[in-house]
Chimera marker file (.cmm) of the C-alpha trace (Angstrom):
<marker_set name="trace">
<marker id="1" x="-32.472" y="-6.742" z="0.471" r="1" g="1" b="0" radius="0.5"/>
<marker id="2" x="-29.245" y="-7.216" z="2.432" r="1" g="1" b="0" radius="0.5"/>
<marker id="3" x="-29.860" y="-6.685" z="6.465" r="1" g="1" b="0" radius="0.5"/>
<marker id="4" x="-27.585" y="-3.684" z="7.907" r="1" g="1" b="0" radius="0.5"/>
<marker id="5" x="-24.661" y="-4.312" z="9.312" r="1" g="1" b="0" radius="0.5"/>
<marker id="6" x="-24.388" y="-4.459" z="13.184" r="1" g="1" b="0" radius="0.5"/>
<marker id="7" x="-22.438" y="-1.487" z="14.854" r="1" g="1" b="0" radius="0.5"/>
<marker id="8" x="-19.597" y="-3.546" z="15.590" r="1" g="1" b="0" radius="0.5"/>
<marker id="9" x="-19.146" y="-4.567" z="11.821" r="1" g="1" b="0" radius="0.5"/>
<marker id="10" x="-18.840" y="-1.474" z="10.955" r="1" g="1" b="0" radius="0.5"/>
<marker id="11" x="-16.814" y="-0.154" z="13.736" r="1" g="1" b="0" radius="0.5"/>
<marker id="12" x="-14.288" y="-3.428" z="13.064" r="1" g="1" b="0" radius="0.5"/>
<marker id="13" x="-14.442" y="-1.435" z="9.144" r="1" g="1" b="0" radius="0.5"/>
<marker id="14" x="-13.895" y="1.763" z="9.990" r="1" g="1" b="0" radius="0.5"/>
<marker id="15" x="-10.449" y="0.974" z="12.787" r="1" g="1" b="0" radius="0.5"/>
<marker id="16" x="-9.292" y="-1.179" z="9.654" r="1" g="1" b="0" radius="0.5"/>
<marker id="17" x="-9.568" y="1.935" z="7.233" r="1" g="1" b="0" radius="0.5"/>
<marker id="18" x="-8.040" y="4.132" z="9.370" r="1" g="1" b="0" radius="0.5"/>
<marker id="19" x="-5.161" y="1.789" z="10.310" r="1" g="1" b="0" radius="0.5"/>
<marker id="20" x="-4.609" y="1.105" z="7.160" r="1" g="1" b="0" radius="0.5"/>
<marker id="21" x="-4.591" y="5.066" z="5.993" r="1" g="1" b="0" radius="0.5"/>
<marker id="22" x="-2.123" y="5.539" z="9.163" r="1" g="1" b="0" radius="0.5"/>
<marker id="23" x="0.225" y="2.770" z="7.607" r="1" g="1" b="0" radius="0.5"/>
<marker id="24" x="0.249" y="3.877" z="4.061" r="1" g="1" b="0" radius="0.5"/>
<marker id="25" x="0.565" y="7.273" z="5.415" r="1" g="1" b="0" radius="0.5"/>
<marker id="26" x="3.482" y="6.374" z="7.937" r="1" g="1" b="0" radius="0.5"/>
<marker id="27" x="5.354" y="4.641" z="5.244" r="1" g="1" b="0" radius="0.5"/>
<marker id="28" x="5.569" y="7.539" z="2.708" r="1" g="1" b="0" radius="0.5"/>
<marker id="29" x="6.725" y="10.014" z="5.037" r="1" g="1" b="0" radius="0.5"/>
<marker id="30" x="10.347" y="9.467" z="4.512" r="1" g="1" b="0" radius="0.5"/>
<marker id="31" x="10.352" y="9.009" z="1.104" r="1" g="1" b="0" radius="0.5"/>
<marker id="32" x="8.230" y="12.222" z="0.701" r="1" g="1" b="0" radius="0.5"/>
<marker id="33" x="10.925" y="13.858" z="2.935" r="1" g="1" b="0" radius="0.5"/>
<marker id="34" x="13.947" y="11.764" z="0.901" r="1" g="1" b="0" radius="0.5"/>
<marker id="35" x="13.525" y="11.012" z="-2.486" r="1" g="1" b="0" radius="0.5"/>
<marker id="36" x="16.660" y="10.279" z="-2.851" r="1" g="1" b="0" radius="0.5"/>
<marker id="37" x="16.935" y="7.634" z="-0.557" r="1" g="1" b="0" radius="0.5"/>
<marker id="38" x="14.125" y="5.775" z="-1.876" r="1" g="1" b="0" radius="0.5"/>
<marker id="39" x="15.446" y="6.586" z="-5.473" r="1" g="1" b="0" radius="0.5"/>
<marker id="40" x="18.510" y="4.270" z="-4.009" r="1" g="1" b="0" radius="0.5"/>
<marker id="41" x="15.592" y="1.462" z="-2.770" r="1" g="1" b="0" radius="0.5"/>
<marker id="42" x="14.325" y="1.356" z="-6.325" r="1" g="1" b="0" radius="0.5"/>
<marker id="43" x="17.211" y="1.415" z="-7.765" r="1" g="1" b="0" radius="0.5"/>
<marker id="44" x="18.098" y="-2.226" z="-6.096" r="1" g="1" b="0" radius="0.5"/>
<marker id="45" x="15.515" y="-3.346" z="-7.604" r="1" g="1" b="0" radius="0.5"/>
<marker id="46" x="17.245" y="-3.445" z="-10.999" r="1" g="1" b="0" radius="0.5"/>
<marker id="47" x="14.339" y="-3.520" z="-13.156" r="1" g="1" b="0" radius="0.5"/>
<marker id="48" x="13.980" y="0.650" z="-14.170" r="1" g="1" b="0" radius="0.5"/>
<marker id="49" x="16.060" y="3.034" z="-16.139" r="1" g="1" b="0" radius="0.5"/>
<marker id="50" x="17.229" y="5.853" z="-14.284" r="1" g="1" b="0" radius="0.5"/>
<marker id="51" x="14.079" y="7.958" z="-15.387" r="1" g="1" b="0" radius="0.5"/>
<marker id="52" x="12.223" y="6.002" z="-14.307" r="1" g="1" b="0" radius="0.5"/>
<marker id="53" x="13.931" y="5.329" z="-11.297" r="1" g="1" b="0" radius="0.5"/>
<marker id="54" x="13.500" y="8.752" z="-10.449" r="1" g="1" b="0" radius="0.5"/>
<marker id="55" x="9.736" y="9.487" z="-11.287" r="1" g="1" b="0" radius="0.5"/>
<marker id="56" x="8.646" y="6.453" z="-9.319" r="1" g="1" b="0" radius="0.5"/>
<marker id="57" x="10.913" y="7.979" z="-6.296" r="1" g="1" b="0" radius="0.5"/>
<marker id="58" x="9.005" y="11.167" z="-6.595" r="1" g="1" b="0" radius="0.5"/>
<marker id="59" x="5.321" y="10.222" z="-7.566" r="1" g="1" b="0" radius="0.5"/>
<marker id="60" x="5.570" y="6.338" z="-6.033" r="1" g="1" b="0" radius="0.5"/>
<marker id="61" x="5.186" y="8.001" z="-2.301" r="1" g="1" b="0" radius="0.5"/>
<marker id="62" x="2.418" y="10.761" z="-3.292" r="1" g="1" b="0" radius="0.5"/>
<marker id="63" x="-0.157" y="8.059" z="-4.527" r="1" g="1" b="0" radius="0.5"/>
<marker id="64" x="0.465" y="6.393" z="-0.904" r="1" g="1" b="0" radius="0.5"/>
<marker id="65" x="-0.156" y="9.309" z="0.723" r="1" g="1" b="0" radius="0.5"/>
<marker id="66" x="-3.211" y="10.398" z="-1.008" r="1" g="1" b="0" radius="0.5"/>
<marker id="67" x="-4.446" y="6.652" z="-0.444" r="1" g="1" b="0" radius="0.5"/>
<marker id="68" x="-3.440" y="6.701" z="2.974" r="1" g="1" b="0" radius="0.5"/>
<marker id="69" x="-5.440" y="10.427" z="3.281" r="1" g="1" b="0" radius="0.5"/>
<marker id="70" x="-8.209" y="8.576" z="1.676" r="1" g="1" b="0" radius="0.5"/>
<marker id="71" x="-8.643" y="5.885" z="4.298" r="1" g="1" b="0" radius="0.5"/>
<marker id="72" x="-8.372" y="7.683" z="7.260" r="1" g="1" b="0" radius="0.5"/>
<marker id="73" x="-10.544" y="10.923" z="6.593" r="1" g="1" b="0" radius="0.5"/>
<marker id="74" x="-13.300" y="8.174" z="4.528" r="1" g="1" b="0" radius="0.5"/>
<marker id="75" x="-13.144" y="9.917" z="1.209" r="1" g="1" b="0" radius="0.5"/>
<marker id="76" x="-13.041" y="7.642" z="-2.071" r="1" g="1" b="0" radius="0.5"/>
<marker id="77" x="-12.069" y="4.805" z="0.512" r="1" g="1" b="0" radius="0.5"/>
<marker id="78" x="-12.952" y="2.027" z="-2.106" r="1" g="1" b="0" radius="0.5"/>
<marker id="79" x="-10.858" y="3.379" z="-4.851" r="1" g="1" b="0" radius="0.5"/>
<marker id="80" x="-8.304" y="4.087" z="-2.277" r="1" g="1" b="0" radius="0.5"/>
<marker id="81" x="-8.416" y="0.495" z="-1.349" r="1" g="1" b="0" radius="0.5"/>
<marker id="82" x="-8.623" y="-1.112" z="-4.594" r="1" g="1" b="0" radius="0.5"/>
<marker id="83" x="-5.330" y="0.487" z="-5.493" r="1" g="1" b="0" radius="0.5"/>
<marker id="84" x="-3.467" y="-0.548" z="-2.512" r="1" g="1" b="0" radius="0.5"/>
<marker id="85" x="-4.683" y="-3.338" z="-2.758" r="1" g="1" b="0" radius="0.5"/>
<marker id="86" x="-3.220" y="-3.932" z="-6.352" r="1" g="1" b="0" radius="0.5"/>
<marker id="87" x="0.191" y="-2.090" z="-4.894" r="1" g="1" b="0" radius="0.5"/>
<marker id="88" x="0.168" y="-5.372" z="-2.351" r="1" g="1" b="0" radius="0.5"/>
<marker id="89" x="-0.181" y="-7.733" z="-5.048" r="1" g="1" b="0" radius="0.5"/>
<marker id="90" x="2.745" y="-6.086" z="-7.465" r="1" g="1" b="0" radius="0.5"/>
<marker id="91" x="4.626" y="-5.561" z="-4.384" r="1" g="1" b="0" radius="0.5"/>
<marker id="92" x="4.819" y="-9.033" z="-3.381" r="1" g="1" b="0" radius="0.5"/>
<marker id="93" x="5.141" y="-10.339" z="-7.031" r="1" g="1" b="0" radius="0.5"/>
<marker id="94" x="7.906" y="-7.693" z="-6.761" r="1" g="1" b="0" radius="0.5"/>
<marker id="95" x="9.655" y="-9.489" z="-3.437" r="1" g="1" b="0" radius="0.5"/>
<marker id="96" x="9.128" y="-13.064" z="-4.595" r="1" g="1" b="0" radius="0.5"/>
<marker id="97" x="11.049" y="-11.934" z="-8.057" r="1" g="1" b="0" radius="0.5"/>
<marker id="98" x="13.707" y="-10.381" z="-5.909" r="1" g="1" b="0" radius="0.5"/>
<marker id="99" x="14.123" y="-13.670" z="-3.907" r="1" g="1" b="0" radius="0.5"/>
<marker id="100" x="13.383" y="-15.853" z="-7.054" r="1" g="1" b="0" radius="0.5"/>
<marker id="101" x="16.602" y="-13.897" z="-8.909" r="1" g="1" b="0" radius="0.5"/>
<marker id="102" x="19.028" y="-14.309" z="-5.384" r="1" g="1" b="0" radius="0.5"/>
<marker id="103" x="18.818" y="-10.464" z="-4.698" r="1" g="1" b="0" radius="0.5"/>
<marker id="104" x="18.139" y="-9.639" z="-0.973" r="1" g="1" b="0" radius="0.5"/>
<marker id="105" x="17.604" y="-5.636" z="-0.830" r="1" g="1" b="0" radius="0.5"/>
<marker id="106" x="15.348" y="-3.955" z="1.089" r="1" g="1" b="0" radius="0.5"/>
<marker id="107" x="11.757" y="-3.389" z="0.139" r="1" g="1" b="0" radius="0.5"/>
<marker id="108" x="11.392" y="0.300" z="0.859" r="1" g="1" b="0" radius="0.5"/>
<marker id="109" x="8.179" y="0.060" z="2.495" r="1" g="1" b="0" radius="0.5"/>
<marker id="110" x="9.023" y="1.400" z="6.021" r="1" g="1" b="0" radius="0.5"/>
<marker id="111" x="12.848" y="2.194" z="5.789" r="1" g="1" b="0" radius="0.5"/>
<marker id="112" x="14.959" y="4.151" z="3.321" r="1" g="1" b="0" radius="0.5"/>
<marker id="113" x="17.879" y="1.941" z="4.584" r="1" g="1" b="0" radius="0.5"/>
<marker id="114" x="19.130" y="0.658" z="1.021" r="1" g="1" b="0" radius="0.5"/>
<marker id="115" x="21.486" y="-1.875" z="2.378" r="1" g="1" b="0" radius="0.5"/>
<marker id="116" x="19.389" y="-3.190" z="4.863" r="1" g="1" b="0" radius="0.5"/>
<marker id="117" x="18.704" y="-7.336" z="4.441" r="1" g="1" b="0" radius="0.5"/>
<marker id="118" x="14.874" y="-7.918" z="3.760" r="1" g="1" b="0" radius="0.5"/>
<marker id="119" x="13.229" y="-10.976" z="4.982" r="1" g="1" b="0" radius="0.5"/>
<marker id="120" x="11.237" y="-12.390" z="1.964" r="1" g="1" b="0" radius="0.5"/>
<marker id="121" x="8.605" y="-14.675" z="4.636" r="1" g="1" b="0" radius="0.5"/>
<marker id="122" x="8.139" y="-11.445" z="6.527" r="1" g="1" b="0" radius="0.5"/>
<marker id="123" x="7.716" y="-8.892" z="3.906" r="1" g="1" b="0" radius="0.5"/>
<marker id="124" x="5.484" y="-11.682" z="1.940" r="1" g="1" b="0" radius="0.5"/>
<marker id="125" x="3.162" y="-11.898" z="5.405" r="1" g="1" b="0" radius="0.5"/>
<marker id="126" x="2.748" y="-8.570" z="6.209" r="1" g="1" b="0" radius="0.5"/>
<marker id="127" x="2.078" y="-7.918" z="2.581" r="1" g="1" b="0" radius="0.5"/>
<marker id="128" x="-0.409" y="-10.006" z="2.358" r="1" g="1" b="0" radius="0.5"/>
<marker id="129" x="-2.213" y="-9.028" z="5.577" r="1" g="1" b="0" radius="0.5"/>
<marker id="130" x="-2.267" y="-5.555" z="4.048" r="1" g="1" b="0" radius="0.5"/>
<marker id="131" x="-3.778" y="-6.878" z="1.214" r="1" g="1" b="0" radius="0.5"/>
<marker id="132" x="-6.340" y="-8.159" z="3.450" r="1" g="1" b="0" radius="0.5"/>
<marker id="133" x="-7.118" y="-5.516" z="5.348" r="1" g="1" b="0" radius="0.5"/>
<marker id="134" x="-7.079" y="-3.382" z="1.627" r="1" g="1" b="0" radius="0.5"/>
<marker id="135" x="-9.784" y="-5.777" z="0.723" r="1" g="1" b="0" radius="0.5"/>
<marker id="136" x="-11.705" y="-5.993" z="3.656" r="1" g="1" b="0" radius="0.5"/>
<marker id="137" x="-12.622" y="-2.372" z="3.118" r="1" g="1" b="0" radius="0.5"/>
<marker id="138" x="-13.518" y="-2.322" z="-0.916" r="1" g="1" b="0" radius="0.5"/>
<marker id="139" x="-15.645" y="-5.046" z="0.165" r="1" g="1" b="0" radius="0.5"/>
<marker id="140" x="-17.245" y="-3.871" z="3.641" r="1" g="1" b="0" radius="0.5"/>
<marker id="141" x="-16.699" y="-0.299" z="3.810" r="1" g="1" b="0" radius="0.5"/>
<marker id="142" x="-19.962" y="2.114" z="4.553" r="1" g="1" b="0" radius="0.5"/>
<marker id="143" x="-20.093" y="3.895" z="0.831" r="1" g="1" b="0" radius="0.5"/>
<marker id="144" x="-21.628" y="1.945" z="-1.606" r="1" g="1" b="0" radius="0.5"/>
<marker id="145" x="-21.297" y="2.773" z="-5.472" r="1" g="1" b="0" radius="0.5"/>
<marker id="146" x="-23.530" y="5.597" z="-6.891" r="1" g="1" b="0" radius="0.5"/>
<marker id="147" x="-25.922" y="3.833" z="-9.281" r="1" g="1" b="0" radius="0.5"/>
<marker id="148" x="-28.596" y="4.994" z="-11.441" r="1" g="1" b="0" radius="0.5"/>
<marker id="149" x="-32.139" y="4.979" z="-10.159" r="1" g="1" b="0" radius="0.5"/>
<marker id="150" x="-34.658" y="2.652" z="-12.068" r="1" g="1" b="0" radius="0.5"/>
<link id1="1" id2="2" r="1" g="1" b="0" radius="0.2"/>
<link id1="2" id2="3" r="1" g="1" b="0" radius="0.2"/>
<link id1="3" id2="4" r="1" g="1" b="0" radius="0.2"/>
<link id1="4" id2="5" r="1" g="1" b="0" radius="0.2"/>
<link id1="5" id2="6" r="1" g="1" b="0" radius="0.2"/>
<link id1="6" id2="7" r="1" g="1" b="0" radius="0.2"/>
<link id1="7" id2="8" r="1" g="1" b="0" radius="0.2"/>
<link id1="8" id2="9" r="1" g="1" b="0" radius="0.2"/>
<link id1="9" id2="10" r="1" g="1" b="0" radius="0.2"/>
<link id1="10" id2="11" r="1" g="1" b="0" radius="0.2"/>
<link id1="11" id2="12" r="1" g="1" b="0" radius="0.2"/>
<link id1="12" id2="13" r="1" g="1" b="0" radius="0.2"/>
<link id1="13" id2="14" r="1" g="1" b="0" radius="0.2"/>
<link id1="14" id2="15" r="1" g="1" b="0" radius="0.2"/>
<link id1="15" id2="16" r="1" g="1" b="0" radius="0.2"/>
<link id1="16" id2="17" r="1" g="1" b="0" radius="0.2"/>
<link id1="17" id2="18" r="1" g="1" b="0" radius="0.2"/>
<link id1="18" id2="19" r="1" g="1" b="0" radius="0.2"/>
<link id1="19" id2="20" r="1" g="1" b="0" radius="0.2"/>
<link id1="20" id2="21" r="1" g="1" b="0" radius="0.2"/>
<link id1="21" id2="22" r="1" g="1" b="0" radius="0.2"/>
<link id1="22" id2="23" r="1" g="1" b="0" radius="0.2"/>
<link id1="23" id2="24" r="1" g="1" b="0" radius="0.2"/>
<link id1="24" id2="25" r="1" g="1" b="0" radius="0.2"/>
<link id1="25" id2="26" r="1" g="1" b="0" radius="0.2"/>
<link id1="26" id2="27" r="1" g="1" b="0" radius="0.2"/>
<link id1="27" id2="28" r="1" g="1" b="0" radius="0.2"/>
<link id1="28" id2="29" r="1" g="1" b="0" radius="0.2"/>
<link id1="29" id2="30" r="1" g="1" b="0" radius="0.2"/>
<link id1="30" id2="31" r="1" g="1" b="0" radius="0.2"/>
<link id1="31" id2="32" r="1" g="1" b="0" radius="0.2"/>
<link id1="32" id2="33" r="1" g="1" b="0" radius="0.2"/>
<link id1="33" id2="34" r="1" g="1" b="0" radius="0.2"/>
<link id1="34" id2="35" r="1" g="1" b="0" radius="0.2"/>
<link id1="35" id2="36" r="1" g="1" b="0" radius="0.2"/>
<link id1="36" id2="37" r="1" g="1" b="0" radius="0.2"/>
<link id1="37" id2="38" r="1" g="1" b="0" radius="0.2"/>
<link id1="38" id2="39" r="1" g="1" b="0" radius="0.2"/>
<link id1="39" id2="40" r="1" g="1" b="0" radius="0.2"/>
<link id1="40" id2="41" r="1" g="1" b="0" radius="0.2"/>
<link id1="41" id2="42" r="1" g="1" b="0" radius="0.2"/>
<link id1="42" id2="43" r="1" g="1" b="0" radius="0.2"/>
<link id1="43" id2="44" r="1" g="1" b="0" radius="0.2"/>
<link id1="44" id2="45" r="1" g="1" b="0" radius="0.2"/>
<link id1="45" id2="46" r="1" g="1" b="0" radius="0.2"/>
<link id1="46" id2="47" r="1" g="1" b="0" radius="0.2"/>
<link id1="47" id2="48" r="1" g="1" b="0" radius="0.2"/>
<link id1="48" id2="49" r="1" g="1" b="0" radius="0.2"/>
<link id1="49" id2="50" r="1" g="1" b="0" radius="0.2"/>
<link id1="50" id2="51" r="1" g="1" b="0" radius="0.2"/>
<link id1="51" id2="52" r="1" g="1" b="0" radius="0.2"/>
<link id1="52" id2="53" r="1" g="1" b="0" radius="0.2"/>
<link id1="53" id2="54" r="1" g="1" b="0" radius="0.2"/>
<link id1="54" id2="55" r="1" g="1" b="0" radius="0.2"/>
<link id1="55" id2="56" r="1" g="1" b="0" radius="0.2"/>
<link id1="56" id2="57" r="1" g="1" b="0" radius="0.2"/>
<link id1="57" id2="58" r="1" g="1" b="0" radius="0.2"/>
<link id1="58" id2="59" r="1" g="1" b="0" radius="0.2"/>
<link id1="59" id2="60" r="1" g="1" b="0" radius="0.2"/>
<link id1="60" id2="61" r="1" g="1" b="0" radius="0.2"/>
<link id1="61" id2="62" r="1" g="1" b="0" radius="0.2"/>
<link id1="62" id2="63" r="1" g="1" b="0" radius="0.2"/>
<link id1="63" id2="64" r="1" g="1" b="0" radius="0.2"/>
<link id1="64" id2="65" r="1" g="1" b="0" radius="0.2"/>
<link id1="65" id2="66" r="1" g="1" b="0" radius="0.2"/>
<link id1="66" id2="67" r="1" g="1" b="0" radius="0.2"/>
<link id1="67" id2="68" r="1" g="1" b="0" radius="0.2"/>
<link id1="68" id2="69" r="1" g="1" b="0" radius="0.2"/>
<link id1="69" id2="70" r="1" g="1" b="0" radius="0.2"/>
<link id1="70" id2="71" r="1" g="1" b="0" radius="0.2"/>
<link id1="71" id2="72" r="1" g="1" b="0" radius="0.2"/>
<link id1="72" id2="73" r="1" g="1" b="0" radius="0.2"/>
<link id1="73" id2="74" r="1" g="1" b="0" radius="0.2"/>
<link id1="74" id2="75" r="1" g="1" b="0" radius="0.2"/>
<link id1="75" id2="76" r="1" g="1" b="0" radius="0.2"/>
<link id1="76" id2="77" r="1" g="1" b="0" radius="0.2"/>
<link id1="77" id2="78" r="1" g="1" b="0" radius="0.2"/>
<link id1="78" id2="79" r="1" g="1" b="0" radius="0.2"/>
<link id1="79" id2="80" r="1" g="1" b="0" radius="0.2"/>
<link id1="80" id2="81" r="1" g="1" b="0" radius="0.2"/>
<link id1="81" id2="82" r="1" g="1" b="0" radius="0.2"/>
<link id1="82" id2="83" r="1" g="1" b="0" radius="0.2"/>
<link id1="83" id2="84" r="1" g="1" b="0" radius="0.2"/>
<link id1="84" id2="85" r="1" g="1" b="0" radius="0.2"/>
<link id1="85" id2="86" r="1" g="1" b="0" radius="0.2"/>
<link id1="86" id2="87" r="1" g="1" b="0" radius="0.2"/>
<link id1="87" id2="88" r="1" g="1" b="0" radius="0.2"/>
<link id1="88" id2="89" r="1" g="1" b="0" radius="0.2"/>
<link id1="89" id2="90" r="1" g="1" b="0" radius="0.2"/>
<link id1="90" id2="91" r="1" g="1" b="0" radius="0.2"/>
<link id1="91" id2="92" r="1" g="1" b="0" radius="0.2"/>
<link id1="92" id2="93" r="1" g="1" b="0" radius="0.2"/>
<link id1="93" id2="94" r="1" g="1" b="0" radius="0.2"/>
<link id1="94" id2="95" r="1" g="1" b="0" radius="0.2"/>
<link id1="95" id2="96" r="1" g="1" b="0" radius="0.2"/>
<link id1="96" id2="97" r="1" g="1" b="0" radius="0.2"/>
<link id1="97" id2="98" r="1" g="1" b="0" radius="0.2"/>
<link id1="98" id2="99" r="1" g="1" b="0" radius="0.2"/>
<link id1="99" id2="100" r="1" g="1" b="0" radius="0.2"/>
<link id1="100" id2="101" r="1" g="1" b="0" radius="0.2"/>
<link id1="101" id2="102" r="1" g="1" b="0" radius="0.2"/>
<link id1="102" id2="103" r="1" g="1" b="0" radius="0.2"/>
<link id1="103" id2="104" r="1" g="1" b="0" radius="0.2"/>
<link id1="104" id2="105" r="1" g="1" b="0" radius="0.2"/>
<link id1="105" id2="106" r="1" g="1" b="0" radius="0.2"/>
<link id1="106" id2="107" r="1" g="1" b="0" radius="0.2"/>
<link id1="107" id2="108" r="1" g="1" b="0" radius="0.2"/>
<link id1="108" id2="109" r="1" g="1" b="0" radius="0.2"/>
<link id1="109" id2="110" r="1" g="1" b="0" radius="0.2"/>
<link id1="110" id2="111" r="1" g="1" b="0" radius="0.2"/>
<link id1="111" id2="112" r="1" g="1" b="0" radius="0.2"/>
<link id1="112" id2="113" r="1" g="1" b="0" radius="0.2"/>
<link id1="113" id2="114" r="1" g="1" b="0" radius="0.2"/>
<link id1="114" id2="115" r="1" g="1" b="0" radius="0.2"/>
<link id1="115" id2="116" r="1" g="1" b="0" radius="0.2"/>
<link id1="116" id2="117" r="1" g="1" b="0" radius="0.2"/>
<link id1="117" id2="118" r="1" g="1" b="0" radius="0.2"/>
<link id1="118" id2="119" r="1" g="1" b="0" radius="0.2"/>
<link id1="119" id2="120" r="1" g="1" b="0" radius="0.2"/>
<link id1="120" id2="121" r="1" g="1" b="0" radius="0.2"/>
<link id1="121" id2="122" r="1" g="1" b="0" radius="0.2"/>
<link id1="122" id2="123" r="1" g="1" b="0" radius="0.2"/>
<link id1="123" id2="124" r="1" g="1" b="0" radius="0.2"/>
<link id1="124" id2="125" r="1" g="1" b="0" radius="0.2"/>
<link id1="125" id2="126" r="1" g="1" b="0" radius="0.2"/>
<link id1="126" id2="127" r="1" g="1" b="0" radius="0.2"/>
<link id1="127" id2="128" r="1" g="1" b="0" radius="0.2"/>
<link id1="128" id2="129" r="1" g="1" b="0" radius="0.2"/>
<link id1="129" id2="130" r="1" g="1" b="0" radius="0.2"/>
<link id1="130" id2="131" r="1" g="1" b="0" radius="0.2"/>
<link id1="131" id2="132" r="1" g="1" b="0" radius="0.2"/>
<link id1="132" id2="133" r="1" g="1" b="0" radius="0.2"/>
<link id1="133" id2="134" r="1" g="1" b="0" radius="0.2"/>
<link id1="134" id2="135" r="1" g="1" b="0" radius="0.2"/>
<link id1="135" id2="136" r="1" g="1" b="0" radius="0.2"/>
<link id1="136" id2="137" r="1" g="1" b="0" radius="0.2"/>
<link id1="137" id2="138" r="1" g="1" b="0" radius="0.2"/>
<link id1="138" id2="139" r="1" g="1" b="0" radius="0.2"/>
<link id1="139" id2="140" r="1" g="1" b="0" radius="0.2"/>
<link id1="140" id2="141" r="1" g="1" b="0" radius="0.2"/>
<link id1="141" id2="142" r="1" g="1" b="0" radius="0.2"/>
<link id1="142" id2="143" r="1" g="1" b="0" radius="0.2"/>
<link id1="143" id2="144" r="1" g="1" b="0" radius="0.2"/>
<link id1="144" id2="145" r="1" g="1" b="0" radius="0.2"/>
<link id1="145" id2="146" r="1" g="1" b="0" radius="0.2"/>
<link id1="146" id2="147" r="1" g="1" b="0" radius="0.2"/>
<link id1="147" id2="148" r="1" g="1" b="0" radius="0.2"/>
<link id1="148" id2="149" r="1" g="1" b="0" radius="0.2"/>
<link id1="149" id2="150" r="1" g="1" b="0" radius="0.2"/>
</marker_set>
């Protein structure tokens, strides 16, 4: 039998679920209110056809949200974490691409700026501490999966 954790544990768990929910929450709020603009982000990517272009623009920012709703009211925060948590690892395979193929556009996480530089070590980082933090609760957050009883 594992030994509970100690209140500060699982306060540390909780201010990372909510943070994270308030990020992913912060960062589709413009491209909920601008679909457009992100449309352009995604676009610079240069690996979508139009259509699709233009569905990820519209649904791409709804699954954050919901996610980010998730995490910070504690509802379905596992599954909520697992796929942000995927999102961070196809978004950085995403960057390194970009940098791999010479483009420098921005990522669209936080800014609908389309021309804006993006700094592949930064973006990379921060990435990957949000990957962290997405892991940290699917592993240690207070819900535990629904099983059977014997």
């Amino acid at each position: 039998m594992n030994p509970e954790p100690s209140p500060i544990f699982k306060n540390v768990t909780v201010a990372v679920r909510i943070a994270l929910g308030a990020i992913f929450l912060f960062s589709c709020a413009g491209k909920i209110a601008d679909p457009g603009a992100f449309a352009a982000i995604v676009t610079n990517y240069q690996l979508f056809s139009p259509p699709l272009v233009s569905a990820t623009a519209v649904i791409f920012p709804w699954i954050e949200a919901v996610c980010g709703l998730a995490l910070v009211f504690g509802r379905l925060e596992k599954g909520a974490a697992l796929l942000i948590s995927l999102m961070m690892v196809f978004f950085t395979g995403l960057i390194l691409y970009n940098g791999y193929r010479g483009l420098n556009i921005a990522c669209g996480c936080f800014s609908l700026a389309a021309n804006e530089p993006s700094n592949i070590a930064v973006n990379t980082l921060r990435n990957m501490v949000i990957l962290a933090a997405g892991a940290w609760v699917l592993f240690f957050s207070r819900h535990q999966r629904l099983t059977a009883a014997p």
